[in-house]
N, C-alpha and C positions, 0 to 999 in steps of 0.2 A: 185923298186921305184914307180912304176905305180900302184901297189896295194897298197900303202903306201898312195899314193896321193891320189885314191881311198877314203879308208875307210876315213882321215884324211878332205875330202871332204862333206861326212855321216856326220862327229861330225861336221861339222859347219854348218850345218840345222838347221834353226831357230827353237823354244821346239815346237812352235805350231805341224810346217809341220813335227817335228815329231809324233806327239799325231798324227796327221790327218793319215800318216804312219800304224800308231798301229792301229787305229779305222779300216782302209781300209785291213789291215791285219787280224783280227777276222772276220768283216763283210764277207769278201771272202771265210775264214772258214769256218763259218754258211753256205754260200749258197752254195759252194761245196759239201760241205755233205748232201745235198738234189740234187741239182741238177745234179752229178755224177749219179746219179740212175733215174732221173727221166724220162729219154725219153725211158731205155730197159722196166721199171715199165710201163708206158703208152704203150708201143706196146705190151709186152709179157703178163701183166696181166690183162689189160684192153681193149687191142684188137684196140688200135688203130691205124691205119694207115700212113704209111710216110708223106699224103698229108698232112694230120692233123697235125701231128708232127710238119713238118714245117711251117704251116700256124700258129700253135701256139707258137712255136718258134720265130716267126716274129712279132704276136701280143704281146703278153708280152714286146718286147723288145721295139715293139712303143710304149708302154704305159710306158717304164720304159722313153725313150729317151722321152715323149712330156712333160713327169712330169721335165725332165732337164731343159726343155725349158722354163716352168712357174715357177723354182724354181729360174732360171735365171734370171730372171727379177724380181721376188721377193726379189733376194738376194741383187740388186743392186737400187731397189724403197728402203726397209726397212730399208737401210747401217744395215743389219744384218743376217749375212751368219752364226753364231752357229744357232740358234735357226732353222734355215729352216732343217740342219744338222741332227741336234736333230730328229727333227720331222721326216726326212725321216728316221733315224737308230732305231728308238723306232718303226716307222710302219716294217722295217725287221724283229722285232724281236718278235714283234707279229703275224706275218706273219707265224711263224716255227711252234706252235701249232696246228697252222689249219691248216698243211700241213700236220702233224703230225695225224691230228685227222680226213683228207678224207680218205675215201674209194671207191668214184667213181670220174670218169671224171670230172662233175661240179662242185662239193667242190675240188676238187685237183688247176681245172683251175682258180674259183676265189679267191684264197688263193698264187696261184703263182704271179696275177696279182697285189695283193695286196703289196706279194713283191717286184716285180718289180716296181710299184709305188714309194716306200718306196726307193729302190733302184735309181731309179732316182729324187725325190725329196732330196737326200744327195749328189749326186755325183756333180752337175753344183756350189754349193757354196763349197765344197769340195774341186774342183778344183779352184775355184774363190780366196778361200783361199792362196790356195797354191800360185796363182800369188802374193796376198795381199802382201803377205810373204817371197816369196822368194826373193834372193838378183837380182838384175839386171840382174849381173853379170853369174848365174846361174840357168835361169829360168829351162832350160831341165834338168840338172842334178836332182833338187828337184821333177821335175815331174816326171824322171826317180827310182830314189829311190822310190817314191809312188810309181806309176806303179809296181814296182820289188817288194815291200813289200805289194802288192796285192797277187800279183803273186807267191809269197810264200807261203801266207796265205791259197792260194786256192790250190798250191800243197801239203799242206799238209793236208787242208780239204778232198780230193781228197785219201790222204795215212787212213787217220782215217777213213772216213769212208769205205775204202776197209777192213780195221782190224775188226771194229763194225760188220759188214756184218757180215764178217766168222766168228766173233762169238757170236751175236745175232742170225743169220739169220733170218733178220726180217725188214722188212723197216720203219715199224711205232717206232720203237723203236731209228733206226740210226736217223732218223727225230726228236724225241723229246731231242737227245743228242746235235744237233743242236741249240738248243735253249742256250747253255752255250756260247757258244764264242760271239754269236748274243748279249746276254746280257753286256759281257765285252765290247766290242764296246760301248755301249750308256753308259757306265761307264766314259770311255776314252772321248768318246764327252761330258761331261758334265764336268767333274772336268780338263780337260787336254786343251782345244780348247779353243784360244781367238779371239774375232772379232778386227780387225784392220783398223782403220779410214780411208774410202777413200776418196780424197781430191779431190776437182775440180780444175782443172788446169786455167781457165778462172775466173779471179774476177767477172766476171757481171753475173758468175752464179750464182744461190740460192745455200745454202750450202748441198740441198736437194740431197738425190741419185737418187731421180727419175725421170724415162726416158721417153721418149716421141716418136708417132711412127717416125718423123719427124732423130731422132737420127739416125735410121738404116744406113739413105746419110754419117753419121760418117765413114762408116766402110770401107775400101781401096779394091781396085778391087784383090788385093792380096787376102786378108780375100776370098772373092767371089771364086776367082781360087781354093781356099781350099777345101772350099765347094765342087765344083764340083766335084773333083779328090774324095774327101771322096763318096761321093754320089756314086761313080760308082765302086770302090771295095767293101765298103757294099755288095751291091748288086751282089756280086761275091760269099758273103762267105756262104758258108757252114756249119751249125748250129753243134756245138760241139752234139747234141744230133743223128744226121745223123751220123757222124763220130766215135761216140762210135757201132752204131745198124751198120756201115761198116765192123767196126773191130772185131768184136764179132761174127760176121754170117760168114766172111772171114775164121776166125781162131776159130771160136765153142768155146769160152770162155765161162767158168765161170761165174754167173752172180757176184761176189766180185770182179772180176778183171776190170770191168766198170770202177771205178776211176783210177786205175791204167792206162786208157787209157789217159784221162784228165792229169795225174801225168805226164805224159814225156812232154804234150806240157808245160808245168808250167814252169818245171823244163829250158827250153831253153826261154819260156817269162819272167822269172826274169833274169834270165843272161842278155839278151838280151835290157830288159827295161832301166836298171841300166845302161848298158856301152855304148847303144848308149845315152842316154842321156849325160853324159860323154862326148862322143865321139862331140857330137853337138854342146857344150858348145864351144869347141876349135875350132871348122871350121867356115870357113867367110859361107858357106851356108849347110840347113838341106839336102838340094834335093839330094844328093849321098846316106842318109841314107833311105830318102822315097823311093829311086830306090829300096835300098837293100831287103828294107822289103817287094815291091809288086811283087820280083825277088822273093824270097823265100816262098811267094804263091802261084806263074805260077806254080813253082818248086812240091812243096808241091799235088798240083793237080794231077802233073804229076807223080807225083813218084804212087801215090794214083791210077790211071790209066792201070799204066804197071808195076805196082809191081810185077803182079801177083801171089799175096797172099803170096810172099816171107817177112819172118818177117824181117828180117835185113833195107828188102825197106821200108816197114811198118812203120819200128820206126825212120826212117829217114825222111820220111813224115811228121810225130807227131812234131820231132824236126824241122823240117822246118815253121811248121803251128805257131807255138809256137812262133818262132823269128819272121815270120813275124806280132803278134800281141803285143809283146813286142816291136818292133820298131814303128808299125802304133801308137798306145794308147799314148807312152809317148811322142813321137815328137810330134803326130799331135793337143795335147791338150794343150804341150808349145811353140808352134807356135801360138793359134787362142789366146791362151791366151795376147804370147807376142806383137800381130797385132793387138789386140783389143784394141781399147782406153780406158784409164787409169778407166774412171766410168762407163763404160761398159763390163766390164771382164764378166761378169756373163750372160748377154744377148745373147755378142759373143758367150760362149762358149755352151749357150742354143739353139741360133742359128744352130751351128754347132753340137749339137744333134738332134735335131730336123731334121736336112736332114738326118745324121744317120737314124732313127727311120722308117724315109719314103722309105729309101732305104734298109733296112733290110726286113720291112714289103714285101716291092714287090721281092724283090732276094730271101727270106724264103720260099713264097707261089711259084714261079716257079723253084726255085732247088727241095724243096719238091715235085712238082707233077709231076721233071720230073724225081726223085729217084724211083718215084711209078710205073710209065708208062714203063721207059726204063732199068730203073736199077742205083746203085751208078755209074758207072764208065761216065755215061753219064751228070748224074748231077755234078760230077767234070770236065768233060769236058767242061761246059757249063762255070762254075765257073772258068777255069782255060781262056776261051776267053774273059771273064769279066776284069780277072783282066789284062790281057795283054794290052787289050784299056787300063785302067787305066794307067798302066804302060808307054804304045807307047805318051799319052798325056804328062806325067809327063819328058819325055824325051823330048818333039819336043816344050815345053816350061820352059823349063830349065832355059834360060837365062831373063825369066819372072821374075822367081820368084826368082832371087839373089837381 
């Protein structure tokens, strides 16, 4: 019956947030099958270094998270969240080419940046959407089905291009097959996505969507607590491109089996996306499942620690890392969504990219230089007393945020 209600759940998803669904499901294709390769390509064939790695790991990602932030207020000045959509999935998808066509460092870096741009100018109306859209009734669930049918997308970008690999053996070539899913994406945002009227809930406002900085006083000390708690796991995590160059040097892989690393956290961030979103819809509060997910990171570090290169611990870890992003992603964007007032969806949830972006950048650049200096197990140590504050806060203010 549970799965029954499930799926039955799915078919009554508005056609938008499903197109939005499908669109987020290619895009994640596309950039899985570049980015599965791109951190052992940048250390093994280009010689660069962990600090690097994750200093560029962390800038890319503020540049994808501050582009959320101005897409976010654009979405919500314009009252028109496809068009910004648009724009941000046509810069992905031109983005593959020229990934496609470096061969050093500086054309690789400002070709990723481009997509991360790209990638965050789609994602804050995206989501904006999806609140537009969704039923009251079910705001997590539709975020969770995104979230999962991301998270599909990219484990299976993840499986193809482990296939492409072994039998191309060639990176520029799995890069230019990239550009196929990238393209149905901006297909799907164009003929599939509707923009949906946001209303102002005050007659003596203008019928204008635009916002003012004076607005920000709108947003509840709730919103704020959000913020925070996001801000300090950020700053916890560990770049999926550390974690592949962990597991590969640990265990002498393959350079094909890389995606395959990415492929197990997926596989437990869809499951995990979909059923706690589910799961959220029916309890009076989120805060049990934001426990679970930043329990399942402490965990995840720790297994990553004292595994001692034992696979079994390995692939437990992957599965842990994985739910815990499946749970943070879809709750914590249909909470800022559902807390955000009605004509600010899109500022909140730019907002709350935006500390993202700040807190990645500075957790990227110190897990990276202390992966270089001391070693992996230290930079998850580091990561794993991160996310415990986060955790010990999100406990001792509990009955905050019901």
């Amino acid at each position: 019956m549970n799965s029954l209600n499930l799926f039955g759940r799915i078919r009554a998803v508005p056609r938008t947030v499903k197109s939005i669904c499908f669109a987020s499901f290619f895009i994640n294709m596309s950039t899985l099958m570049i980015f599965s390769f791109f951190g052992i390509y940048l250390h093994n064939n280009l010689g660069v270094n962990l600090t690097k790695i994750g200093i560029l790991d962390g800038t890319v990602e503020a540049c994808s998270f501050i582009m959320k932030l101005f897409s976010g207020y654009l979405s919500d000045l314009l009252c028109n969240r496809k068009i910004l959509l648009l724009f941000g999935a046509s810069l992905l998808f031109l983005a593959k080419p020229l990934e496609a066509l470096g061969r050093s460092f500086a054309p690789l870096f400002c070709a990723k940046v481009l997509e991360r741009m790209g990638n965050g100018i789609q994602s804050t109306p995206r989501d904006a959407l999806v609140g537009d859209w969704a039923p009251a009734k079910h705001q997590a669930s539709c975020f969770g089905v995104r979230q999962g049918m991301a998270a599909i997308g990219a484990l299976l970008g993840t499986v193809l291009a482990a296939v492409l690999y072994r039998i191309l053996d060639n990176f520029q070539l799995v890069f230019w097959c990239a550009c196929i899913p990238a393209a149905t994406a901006v297909i799907i945002v164009i003929f599939g996505i509707e923009n949906k009227r946001v209303i102002k809930q005050s007659e003596t406002e203008k019928s204008s969507c635009g916002i003012k900085i004076k607005d920000i006083s709108k947003f509840s000390k709730r919103y704020w607590l959000l913020l925070a708690i996001a801000a300090i796991y950020n700053c916890a995590k560990v770049s999926e491109s550390l974690i592949i160059l962990n597991v590969t040097t640990a265990f002498d892989l393959n350079i094909f089996m890389c995606p395959l690393i990415l492929a197990i956290c997926y596989i437990s961030n869809s499951l995990t996306a979909i059923v706690s979103g589910q799961i959220s819809d029916k309890m009076k509060s989120a805060t049990p499942i934001f426990m679970f997910g930043l329990g399942m990171f402490v965990i995840a570090d720790l297994l990553f620690i004292f595994g001692g290169g034992n696979p079994s611990v390995t692939l437990l870890a992957l599965l842990c890392m994985g739910s815990y992003t499946g749970v943070s992603q879809s709750i914590f964007a249909a909470k800022i969504s559902e807390i955000a007032p009605s004509g600010l969806k899109g500022t909140g949830l730019g907002l709350y990219n935006l500390t993202c972006a700040l807190s990645l950048l500075l957790g990227g650049s110190i897990i990276g230089k202390t992966a270089d200096l001391f070693g992996f197990n230290y930079a998850f140590g580091l990561s794993s007393i991160l996310a415990g504050i986060a955790l010990s806060i999100l406990f001792t203010i509990n009955k905050k945020m019901n």
